[in-house]
C-alpha positions as CSV (number, residue, x, y, z in Angstrom):
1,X,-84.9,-69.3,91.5
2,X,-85.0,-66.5,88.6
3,X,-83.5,-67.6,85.4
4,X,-82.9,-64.6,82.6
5,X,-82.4,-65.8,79.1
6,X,-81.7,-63.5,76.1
7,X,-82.4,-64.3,72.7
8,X,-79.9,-61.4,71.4
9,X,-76.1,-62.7,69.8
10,X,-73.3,-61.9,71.2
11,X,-72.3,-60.2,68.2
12,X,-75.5,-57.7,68.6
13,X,-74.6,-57.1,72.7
14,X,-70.9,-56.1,71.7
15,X,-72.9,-53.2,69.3
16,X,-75.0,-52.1,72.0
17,X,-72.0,-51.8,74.9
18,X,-69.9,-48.4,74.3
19,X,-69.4,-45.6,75.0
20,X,-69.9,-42.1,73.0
21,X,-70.4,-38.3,72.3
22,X,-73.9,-37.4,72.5
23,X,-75.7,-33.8,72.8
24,X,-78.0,-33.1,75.3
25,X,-79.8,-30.0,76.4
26,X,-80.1,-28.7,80.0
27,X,-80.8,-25.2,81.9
28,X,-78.3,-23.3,83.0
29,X,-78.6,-21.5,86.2
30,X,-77.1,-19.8,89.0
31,X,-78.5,-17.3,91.9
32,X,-79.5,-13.6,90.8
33,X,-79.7,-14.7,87.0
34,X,-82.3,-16.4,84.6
35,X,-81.6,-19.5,83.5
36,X,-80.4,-20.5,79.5
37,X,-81.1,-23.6,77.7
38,X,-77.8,-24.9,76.5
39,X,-77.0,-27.7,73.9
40,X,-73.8,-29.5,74.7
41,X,-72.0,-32.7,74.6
42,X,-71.3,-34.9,76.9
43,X,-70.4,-39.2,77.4
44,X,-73.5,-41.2,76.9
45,X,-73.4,-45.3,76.9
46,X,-72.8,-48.3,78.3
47,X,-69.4,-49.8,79.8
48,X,-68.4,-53.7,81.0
49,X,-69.3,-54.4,84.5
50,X,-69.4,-58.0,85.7
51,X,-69.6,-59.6,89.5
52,X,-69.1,-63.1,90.7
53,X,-69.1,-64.8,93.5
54,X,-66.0,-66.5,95.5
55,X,-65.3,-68.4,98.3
56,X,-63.4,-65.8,100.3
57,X,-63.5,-62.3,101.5
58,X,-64.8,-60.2,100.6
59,X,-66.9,-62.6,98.5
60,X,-67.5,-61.1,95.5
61,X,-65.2,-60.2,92.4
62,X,-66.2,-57.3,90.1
63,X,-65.3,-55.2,87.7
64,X,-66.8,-51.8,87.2
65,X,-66.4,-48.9,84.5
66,X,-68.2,-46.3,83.7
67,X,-68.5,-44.4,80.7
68,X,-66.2,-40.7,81.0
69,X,-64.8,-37.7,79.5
70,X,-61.5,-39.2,77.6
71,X,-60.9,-35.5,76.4
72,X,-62.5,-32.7,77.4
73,X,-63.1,-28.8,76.5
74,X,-64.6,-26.3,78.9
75,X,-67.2,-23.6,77.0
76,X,-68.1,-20.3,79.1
77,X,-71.6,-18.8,78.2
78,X,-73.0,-15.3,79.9
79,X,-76.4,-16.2,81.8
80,X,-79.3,-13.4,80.9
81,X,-80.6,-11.1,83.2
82,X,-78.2,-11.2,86.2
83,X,-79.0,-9.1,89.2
84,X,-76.4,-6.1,89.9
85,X,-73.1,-7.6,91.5
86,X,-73.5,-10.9,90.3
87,X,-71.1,-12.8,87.5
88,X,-73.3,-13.8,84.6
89,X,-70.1,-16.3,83.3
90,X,-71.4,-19.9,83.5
91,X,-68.7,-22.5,82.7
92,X,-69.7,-26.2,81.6
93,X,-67.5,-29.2,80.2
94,X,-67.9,-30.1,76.8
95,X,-67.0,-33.7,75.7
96,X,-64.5,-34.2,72.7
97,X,-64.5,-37.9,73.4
98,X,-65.6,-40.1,75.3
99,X,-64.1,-43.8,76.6
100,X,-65.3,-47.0,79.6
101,X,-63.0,-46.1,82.4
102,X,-62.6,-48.0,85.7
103,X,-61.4,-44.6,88.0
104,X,-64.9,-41.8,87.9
105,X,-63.4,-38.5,88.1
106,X,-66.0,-36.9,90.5
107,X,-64.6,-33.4,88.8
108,X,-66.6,-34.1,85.3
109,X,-68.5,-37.3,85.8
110,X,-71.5,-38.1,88.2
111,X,-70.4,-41.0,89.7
112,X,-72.8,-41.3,92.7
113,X,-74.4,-44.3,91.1
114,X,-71.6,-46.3,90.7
């Protein structure tokens, strides 16, 4: 049998669980143009999630959320470089604010871990 113990208050783990606005850099790139670093914003944290067990199917009760756009803005940016024929407009989401949300909109949020 594992045991876990923490030694933090509950008042400290209700300060680390949120959600929030935080930059972040990454490379933006598409076929037949050089990629650009670009600093945006997007949701960062951590949400309530919880599972028991129960008696019945399907055994387990949880509750899941994930932290998501709340509002969101779209910024377009022209990519250096581009080969002949090719749109150099690259289009990325840029988070306003930010909240725990049980639904993942697979449109702004990677939700393949959850």
């Amino acid at each position: 049998m594992i045991s876990c113990t923490t030694s933090i208050p509950d008042e400290k783990l209700a300060s680390i669980m949120g959600c929030t606005v935080k930059d972040h850099t990454f490379l933006a790139k598409k076929p037949g143009c050089k990629g650009l670093a670009i600093t945006t914003s997007s949701c960062w944290g951590h949400c309530l999630t919880w599972e028991k067990p129960i008696l019945r199917p399907p055994y387990i009760k949880s509750f899941q959320q994930a932290c998501t756009y709340n509002v969101i803005k779209y910024k377009t940016v022209q990519l250096p470089d581009c080969a002949p024929g090719v749109d150099p407009n690259f289009t990325y989401p840029v988070a306003v604010s930010c909240t725990c949300s049980k639904g993942c909109n697979m449109d702004s949020t990677e939700c393949e871990s959850i």
